[in-house]
N, C-alpha and C positions, 0 to 999 in steps of 0.2 A: 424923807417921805415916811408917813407911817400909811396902813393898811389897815381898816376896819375890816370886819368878815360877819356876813348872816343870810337873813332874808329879809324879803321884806312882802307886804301885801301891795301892790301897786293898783290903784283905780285907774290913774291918769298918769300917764309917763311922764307928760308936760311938766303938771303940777310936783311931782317928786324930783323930775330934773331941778327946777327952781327952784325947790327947798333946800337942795342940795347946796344950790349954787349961791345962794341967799346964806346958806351958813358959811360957804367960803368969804363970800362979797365981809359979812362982819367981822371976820377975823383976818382979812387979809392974805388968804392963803386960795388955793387953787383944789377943789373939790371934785373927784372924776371916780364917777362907777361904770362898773363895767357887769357886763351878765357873768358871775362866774364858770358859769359850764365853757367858754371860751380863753378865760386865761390859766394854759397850764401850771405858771410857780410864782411864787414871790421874783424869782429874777429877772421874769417876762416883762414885769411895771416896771423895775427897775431898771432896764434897758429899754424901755419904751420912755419912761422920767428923762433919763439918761439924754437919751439922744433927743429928746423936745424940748429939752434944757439947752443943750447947745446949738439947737437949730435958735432957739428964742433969740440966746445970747450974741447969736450973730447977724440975727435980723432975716434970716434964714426961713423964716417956718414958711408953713404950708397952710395952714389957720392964722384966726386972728385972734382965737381963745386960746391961750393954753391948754386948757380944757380938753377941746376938743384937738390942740394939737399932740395931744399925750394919745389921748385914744386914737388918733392917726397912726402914731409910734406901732402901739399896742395891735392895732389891725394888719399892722404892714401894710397898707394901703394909703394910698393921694386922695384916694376919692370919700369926700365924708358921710355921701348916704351909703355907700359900700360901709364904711368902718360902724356905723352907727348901729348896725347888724350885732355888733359886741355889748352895744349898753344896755340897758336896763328895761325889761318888757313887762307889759300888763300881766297881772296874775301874780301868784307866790313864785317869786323870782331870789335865784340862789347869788347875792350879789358879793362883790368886792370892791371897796371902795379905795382910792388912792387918794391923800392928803398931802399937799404938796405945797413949801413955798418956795414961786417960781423963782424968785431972789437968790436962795439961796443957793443952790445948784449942788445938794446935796439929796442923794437919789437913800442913802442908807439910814435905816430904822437906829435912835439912836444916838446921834449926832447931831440933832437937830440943833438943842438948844433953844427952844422956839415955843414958847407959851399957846402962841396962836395955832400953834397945830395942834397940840394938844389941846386946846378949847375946841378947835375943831371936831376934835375926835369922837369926843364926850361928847357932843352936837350929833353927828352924824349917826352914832349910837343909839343916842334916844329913838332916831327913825329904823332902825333893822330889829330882826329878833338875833339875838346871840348863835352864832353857828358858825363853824370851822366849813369855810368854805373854798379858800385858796389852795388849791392842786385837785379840787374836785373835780375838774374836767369833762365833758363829753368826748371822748374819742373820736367817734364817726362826725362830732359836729364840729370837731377843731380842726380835724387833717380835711373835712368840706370845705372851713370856709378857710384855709390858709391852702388851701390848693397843694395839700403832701399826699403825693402818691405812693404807693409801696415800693418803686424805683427810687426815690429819695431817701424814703426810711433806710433802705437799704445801703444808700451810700453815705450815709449819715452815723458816725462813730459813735451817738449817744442814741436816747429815743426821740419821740415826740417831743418834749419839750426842748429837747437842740435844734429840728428841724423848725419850729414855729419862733425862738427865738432866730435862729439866722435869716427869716425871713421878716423879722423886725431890725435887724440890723443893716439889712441890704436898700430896707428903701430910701434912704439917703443917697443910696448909688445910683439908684432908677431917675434922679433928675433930668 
């Protein structure tokens, strides 16, 4: 998996989805942005990658996209117009994109070995403006829509971003 990070200007949601998806479709690989203000870390795709890779692997999933089974992962949620609340919204939107091939089942930056993600990368690039966007977070908009109350944060040994990934790791248990 590698991770683009910016912004981007969005007229038409539609029309940027299928740019997106249209540079995956040519390289082979699996193309998924998400609104950044919703995903706390790099580890959060990664165990969102993670675990839509082995639902894939086993015939498992909950989608029929990968695509949209990551952002599934990534929302903690079954329901995709509930998840879909994380992707990418009209206006100057602070986004992170995750590059993925679902082949591989390798969730780490790095490792890929894989030309095709990196062409992708370079692709997906040309559509954002350059900006560090990954751990930027909205607070009040992440523990809203991951449903973390201050009685979790509290029983929870790390901060925010523990509480929101084990809420990505549990929805495989919720079948």
């Amino acid at each position: 998996m590698q991770v683009v990070e910016g912004t981007a200007d969005i007229d038409d949601v539609g029309s940027f989805v299928e740019t997106l998806s249209a540079i995956g479709d040519r390289h082979g690989v699996t193309v998924q942005a998400f609104d950044a203000r919703y995903v706390v870390d790099r580890a959060h795709l990664e165990l969102a990658v993670e675990l839509a890779t082995r639902a894939h692997d086993r015939g498992e999933g909950i989608a029929e996209d990968f695509g949209v089974e990551i952002l599934l992962y990534a929302a903690g949620r079954r329901q995709i117009n509930r998840a879909l609340t994380m992707g990418v919204s009209k206006g100057t939107c602070p986004v992170v994109v995750a590059v993925v091939d679902p082949d591989s089942g390798d969730t780490h930056e790095g490792n890929e070995g894989d030309d095709a993600i990196a062409a992708a990368v370079d692709e997906v690039r040309d559509h954002l403006t350059p900006r560090s966007t990954l751990g930027a977070y909205d607070e009040d908009r992440v523990r809203s829509f991951f449903d973390v109350t201050d009685t979790e944060l509290a029983a929870t040994a790390g901060g925010l971003p523990d509480a929101v990934r084990e809420h990505v790791a549990l929805l495989p248990v919720e079948k």
